[in-house]
N, CA and C atoms as a LAMMPS dump frame, in Angstrom:
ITEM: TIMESTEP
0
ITEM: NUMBER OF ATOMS
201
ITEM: BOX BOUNDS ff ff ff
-5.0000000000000000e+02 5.0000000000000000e+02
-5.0000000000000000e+02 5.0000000000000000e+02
-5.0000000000000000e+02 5.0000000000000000e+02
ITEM: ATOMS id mol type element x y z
1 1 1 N -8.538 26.389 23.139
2 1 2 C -8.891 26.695 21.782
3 1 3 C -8.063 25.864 20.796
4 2 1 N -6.758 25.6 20.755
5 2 2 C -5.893 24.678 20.304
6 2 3 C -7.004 23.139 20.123
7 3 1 N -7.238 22.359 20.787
8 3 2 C -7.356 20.955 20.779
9 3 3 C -9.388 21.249 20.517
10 4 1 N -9.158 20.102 19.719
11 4 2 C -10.904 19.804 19.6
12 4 3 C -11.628 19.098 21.051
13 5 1 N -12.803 19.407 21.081
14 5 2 C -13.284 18.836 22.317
15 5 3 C -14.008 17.434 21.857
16 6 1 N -14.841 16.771 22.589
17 6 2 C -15.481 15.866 22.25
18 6 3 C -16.821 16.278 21.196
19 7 1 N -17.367 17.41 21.919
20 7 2 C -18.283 17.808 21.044
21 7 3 C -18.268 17.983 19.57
22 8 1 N -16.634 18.65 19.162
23 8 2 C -16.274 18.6 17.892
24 8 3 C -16.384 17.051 17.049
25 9 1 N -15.576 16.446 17.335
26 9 2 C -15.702 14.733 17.404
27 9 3 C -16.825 14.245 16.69
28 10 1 N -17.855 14.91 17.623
29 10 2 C -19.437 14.434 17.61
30 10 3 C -20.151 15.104 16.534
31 11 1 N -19.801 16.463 16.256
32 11 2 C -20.563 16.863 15.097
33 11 3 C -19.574 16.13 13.926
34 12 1 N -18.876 16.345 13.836
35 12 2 C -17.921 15.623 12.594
36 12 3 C -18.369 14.064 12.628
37 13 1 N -18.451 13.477 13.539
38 13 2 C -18.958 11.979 13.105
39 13 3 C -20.632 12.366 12.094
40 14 1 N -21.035 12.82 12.867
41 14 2 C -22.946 13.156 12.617
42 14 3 C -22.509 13.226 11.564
43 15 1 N -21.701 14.14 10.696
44 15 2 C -21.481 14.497 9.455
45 15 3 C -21.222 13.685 8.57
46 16 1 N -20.019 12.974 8.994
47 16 2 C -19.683 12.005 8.267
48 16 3 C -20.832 10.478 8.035
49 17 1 N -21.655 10.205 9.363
50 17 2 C -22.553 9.501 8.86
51 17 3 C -23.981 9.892 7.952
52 18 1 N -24.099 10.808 8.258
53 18 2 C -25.198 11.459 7.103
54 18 3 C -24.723 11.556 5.668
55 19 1 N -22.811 11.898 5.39
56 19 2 C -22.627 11.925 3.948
57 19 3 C -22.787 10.739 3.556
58 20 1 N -22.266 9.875 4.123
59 20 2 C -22.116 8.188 3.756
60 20 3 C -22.867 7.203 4.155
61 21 1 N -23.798 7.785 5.215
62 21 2 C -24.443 6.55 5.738
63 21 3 C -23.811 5.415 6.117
64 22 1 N -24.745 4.7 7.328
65 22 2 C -23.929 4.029 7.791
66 22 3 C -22.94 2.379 7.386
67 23 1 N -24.186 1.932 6.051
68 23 2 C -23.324 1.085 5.695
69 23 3 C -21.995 1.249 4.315
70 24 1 N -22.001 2.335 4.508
71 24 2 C -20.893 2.853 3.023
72 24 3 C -19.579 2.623 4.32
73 25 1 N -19.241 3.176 5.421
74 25 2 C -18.278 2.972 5.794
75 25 3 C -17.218 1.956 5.983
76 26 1 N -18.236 0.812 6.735
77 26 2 C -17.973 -0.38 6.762
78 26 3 C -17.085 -0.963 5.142
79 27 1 N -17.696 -0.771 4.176
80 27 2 C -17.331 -0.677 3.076
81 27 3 C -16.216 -0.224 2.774
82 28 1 N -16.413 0.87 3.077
83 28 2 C -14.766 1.855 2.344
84 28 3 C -13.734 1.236 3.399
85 29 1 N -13.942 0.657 4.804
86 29 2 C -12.205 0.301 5.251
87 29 3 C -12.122 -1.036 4.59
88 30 1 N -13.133 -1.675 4.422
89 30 2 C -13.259 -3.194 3.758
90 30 3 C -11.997 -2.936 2.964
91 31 1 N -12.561 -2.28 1.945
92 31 2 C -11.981 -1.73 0.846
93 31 3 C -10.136 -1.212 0.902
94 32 1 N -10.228 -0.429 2.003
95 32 2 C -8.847 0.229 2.136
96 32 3 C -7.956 -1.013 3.254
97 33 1 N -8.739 -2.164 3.526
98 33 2 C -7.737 -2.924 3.724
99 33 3 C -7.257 -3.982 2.955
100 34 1 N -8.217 -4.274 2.22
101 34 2 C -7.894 -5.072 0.676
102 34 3 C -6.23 -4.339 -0.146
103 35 1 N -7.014 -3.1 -0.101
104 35 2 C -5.569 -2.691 -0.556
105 35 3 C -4.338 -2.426 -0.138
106 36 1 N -4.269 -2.284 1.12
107 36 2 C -3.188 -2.505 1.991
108 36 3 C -2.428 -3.838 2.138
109 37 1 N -3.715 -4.967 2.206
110 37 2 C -3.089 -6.151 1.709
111 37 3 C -2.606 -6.965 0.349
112 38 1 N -2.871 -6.151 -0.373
113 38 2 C -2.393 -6.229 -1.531
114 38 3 C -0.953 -5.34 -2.071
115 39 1 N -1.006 -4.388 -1.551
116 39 2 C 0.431 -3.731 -1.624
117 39 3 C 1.452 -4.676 -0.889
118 40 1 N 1.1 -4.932 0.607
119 40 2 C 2.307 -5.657 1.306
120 40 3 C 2.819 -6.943 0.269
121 41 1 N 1.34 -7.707 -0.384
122 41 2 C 1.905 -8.702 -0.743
123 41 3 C 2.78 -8.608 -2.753
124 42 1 N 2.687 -7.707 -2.736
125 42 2 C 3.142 -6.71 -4.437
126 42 3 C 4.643 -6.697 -3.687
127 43 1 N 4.846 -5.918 -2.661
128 43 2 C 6.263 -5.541 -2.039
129 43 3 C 6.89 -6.765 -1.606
130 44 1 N 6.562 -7.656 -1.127
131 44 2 C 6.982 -9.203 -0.71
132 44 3 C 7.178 -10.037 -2.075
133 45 1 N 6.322 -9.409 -2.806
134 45 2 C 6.798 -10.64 -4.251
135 45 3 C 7.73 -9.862 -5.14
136 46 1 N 8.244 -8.669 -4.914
137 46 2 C 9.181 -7.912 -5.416
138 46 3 C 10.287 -8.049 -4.69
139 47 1 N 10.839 -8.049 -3.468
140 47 2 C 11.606 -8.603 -2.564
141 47 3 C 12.55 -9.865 -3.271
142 48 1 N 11.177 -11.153 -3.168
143 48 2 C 11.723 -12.161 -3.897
144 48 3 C 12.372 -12.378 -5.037
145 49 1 N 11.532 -11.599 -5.926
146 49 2 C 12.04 -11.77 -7.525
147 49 3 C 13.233 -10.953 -7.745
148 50 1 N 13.556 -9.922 -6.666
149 50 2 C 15.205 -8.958 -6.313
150 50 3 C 16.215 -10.385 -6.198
151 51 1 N 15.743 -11.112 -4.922
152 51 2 C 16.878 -11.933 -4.839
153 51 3 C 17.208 -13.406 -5.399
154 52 1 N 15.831 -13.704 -6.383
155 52 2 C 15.935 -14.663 -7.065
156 52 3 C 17.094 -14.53 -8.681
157 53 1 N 16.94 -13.156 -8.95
158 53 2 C 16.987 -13.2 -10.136
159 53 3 C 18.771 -12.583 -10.287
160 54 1 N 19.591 -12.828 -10.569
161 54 2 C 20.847 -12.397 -10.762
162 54 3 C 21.355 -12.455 -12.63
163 55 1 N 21.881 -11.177 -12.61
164 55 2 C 22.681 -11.855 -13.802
165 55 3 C 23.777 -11.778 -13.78
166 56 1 N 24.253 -12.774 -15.173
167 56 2 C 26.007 -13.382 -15.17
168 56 3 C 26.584 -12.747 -16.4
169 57 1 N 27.5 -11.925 -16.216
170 57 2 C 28.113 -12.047 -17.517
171 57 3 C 29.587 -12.35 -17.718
172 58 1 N 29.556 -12.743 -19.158
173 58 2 C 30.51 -13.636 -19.574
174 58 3 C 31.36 -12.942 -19.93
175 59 1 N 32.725 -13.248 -20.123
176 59 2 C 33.349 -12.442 -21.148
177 59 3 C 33.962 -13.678 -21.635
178 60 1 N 34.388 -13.048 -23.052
179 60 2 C 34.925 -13.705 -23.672
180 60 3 C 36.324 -13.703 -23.77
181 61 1 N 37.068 -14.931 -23.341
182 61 2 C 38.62 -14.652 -23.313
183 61 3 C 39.532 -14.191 -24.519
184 62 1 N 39.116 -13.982 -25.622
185 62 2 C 40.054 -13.46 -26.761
186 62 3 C 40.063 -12.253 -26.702
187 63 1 N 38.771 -11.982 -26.931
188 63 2 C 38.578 -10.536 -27.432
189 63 3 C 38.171 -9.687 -26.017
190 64 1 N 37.683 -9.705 -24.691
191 64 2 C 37.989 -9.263 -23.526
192 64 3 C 36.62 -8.469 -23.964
193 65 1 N 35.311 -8.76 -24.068
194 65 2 C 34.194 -8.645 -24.691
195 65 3 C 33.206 -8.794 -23.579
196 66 1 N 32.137 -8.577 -23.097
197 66 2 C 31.115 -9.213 -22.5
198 66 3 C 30.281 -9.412 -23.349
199 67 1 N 29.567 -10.747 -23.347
200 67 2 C 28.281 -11.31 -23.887
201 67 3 C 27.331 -11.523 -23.635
């Protein structure tokens, strides 16, 4: 009673292709891998611009100031 059988599986697919039909699916992972590849490459160009970018500050020797 715990674990689904195959039969379960099978009505839940039926289901799912009747809500969406069959070419909406194909579609929606299209879709959800576009965006997956677009996050990795958002996180990789954030990475870079972390270790490109530093700042310096100065001080000024009289007054013991940063500028």
């Amino acid at each position: 009673m715990g674990s689904f059988s195959i039969w379960h599986w099978l009505i839940v697919l039926v289901v799912v292709l009747l809500l969406f039909g069959r070419g909406k699916i194909p579609e929606l992972m299209g879709d959800v891998a576009k965006g997956i590849k677009s996050f990795r490459k958002g996180m990789g160009d954030e990475e870079s611009d972390d270790s490109s970018k530093t700042v310096e500050h100065k001080v000024d020797e009289k007054t013991g100031e940063k500028s």
